[in-house]
N, C-alpha and C positions, 0 to 999 in steps of 0.2 A: 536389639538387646533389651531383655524385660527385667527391672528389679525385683529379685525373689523375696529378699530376705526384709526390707524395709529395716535395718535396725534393731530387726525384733528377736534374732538369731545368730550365735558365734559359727562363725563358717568352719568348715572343717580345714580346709587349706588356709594360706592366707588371701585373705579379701582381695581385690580389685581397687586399686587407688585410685577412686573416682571421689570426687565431694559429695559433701553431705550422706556417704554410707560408707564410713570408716570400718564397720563391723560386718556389712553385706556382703553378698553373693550376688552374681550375675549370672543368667544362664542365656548362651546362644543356640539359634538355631539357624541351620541353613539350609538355605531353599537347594536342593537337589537336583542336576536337569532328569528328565523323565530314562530310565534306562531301556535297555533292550526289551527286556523279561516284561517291565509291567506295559510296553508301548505294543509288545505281542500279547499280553494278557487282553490289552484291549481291541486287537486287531482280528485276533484267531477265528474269529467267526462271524465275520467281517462281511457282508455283502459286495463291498466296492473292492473293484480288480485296482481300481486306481488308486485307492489309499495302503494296498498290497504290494504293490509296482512300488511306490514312494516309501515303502517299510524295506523292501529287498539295495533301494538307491540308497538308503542309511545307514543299513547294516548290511554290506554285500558278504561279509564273512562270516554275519551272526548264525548262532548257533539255531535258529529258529529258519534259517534259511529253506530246508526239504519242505517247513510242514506249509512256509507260505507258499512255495510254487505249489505244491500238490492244492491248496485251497485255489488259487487261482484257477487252474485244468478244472478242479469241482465244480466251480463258479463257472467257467464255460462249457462245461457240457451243459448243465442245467439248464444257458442260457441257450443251447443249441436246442435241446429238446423240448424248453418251453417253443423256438422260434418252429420247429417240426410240427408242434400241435398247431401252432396259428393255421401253419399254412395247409394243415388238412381241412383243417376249422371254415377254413376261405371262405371266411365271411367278416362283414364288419367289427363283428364281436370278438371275432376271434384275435382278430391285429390290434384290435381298442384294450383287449387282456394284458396283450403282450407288453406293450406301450405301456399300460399302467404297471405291472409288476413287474418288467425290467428298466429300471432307471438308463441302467449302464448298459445294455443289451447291445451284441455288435449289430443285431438287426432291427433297429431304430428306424434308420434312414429307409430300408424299403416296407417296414411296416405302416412309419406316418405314408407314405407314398400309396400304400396300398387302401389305406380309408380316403385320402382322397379321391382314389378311382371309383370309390362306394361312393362318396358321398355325391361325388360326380352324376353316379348312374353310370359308370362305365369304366369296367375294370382296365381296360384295356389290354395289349399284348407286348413282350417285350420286346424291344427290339431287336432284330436281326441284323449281326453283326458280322459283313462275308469277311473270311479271314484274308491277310494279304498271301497274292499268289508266291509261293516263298518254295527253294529250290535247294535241296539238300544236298550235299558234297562230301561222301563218307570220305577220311583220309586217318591217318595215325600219326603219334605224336611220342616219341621216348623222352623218358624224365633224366637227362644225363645223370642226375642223385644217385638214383638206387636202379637203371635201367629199365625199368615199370614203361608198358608202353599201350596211352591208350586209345582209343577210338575217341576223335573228331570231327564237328560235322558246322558246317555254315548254315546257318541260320539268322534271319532279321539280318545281314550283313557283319556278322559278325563270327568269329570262330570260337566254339563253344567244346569243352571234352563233353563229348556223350558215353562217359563211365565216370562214375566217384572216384574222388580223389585215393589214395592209397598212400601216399608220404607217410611216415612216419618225423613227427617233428618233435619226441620227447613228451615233454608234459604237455598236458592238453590233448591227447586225443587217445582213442583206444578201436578195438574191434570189437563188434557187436557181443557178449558176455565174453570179451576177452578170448574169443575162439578167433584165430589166420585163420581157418575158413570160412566164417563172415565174409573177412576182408579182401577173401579174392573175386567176392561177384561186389560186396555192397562197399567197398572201401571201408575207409575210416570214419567216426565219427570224431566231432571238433568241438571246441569250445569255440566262442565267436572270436577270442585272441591268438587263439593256433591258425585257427582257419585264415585270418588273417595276411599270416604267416607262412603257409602250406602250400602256394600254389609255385611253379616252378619260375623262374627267370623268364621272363616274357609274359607269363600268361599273370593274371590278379581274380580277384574273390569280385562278381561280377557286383554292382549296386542294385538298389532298390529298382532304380529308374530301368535299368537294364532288365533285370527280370520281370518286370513289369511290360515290358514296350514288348519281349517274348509270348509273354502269356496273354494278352490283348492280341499279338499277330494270330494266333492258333485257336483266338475264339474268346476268353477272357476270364475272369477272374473273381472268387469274391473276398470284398475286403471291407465288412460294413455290410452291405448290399451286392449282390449280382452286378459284377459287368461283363457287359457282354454275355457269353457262355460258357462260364467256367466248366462246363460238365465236357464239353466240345474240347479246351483245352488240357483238361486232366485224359482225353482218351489221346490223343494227338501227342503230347510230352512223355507220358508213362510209358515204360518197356513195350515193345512188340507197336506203337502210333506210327501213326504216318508221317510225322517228324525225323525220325531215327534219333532225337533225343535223348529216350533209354532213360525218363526218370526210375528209380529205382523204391519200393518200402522198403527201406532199409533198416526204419527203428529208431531209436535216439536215448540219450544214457540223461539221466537225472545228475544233479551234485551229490546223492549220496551211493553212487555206485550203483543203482539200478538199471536194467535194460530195459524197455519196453517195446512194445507196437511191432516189433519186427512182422513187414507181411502185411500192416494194417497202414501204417504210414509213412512217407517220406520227406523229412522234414530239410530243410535248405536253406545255409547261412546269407545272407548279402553282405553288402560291406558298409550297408546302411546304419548310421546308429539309430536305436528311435527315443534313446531316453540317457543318462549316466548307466542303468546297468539291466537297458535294452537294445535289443536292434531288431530290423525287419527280415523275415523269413516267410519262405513260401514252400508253402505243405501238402502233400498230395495226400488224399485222404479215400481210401479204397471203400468205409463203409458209405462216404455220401457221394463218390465219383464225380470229385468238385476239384479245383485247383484254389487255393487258399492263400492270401496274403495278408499277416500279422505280427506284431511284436513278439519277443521271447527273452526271457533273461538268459545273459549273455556266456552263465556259467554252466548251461547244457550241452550236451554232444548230440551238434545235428550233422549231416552228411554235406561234402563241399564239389562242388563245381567249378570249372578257372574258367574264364575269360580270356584269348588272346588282346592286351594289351591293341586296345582302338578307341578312337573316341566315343562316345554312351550312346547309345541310339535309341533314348526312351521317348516319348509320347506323353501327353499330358492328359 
């Protein structure tokens, strides 16, 4: 509270019955907490995915929600095609680049990895990782719901649909630009609370640990860095592999109604969370023929897969 008027000034209203300034004015001010608008004023061009991530946990409804995923995807291509040039670059200089201008870079971990092999004198090779000998079991499945009946297959010890889901559960999920013929090859897409949701009596939205111990069996993954071979497992999981799998590009829908990728990616919910308003997904990516495991906020539409109900059979 600051005294304006000292005594020196008939106030317009009447005064504030405070001593010694019978005739004074008071003016207040208050401290405001930071709002949406200027916390996105200061974020929108933001380098850190992580201070992005923490603006979408705070405001999961705010009206700035499209333009931060969309900077996020900005921010990781960037980081993908700086990590592209490293690795043509394949040289010390090239990883030591990357390193200094991606703070946050998901390829951190095999880039320091890679100057060590330099500064070693010896790049070396990556390991070979034989996949386990694994023995598929085509059979079918009807969804008593709506009668939908689809192809499943054993795999890793577990029974897995090798087709997308197709439920229809209300809000939260749609057909790729809203076209039933999407939905009869690529299913539905889901938010991460439909999906949830979606899977039929017996079967559940498989976990992290789960699609992970999957994608390690058929070669491997990247998540940060290469494990294993991810390239080995994106040919082996995707439609026509030697899994029977059948991942599918099926595409994925933004929060403001857009469609994307259809043909280019196949994105896939767990039931993993990785944050308040993340969880982990694994993405089949047709321009880098890699298999992909990372976070996504939770209000996109990605494509779902059930699990029959069995204990997790993931790998560490």
């Amino acid at each position: 509270m600051e005294q304006a008027t000292e005594g020196r000034q008939t106030p317009v209203f009447k005064p504030l019955n405070v001593r010694g300034d019978d005739s004074g004015q008071y003016v207040f001010r208050l401290k405001l907490a930071e709002s949406e608008a200027s916390n996105w004023e200061r974020l929108k061009n933001a380098v850190s995915i992580a201070a992005l991530l923490e603006f979408l946990e705070k405001y999961p409804n705010g009206k700035n929600v499209q333009e931060a995923i969309r900077r996020i995807e900005q921010l990781e291509a960037e980081d993908q095609a700086a990590w592209e040039m490293a690795e043509q670059g394949d040289s010390l200089g090239s990883y030591l680049k990357y390193i200094h201008l991606r703070e946050e870079g998901r390829h951190l971990e095999a880039a320091r990895k890679k100057v060590e092999e330099f500064r070693a004198g010896n790049k070396g090779k990556a390991q070979k990782i034989n996949p386990a000998a694994l023995i598929s079991f085509p059979n079918t499945f009807t969804d008593p719901r709506d009668g939908q009946t689809y192809r499943t297959v054993e795999l890793n010890g577990q029974h897995w649909m090798a087709q997308n889901l197709n439920f229809d559960v209300g809000d939260g999920c749609w057909f790729y630009k809203e076209d039933p013929k999407n939905g009869e090859k690529y299913g539905r897409l889901y938010t991460w609370e439909a999906a949830k949701k979606a899977c039929p009596q017996g079967w559940r939205l498989p976990t992290d640990e789960e699609w992970r111990a999957l994608a390690m069996a058929y070669g491997g993954l990247w998540d940060g860095s290469d494990k294993g071979d991810p390239k080995k497992a994106y040919k082996a999981l995707l439609e026509g592999g030697d899994s029977g799998f059948s991942a599918l590009l099926g595409g994925y829908r933004y929060t403001d109604g857009s469609f994307r990728r259809l043909g280019d990616y196949g994105r896939y919910w767990s039931a993993t969370e990785s944050g308040g308003s993340s969880a982990r997904f694994y993405a089949f990516d047709r321009n880098l023929g890699k298999l992909f495991r990372n976070n996504i906020y939770k209000g996109l539409g990605l494509s779902c897969r059930c699990v029959q109900n069995a204990p997790s059979n993931g790998i560490d």
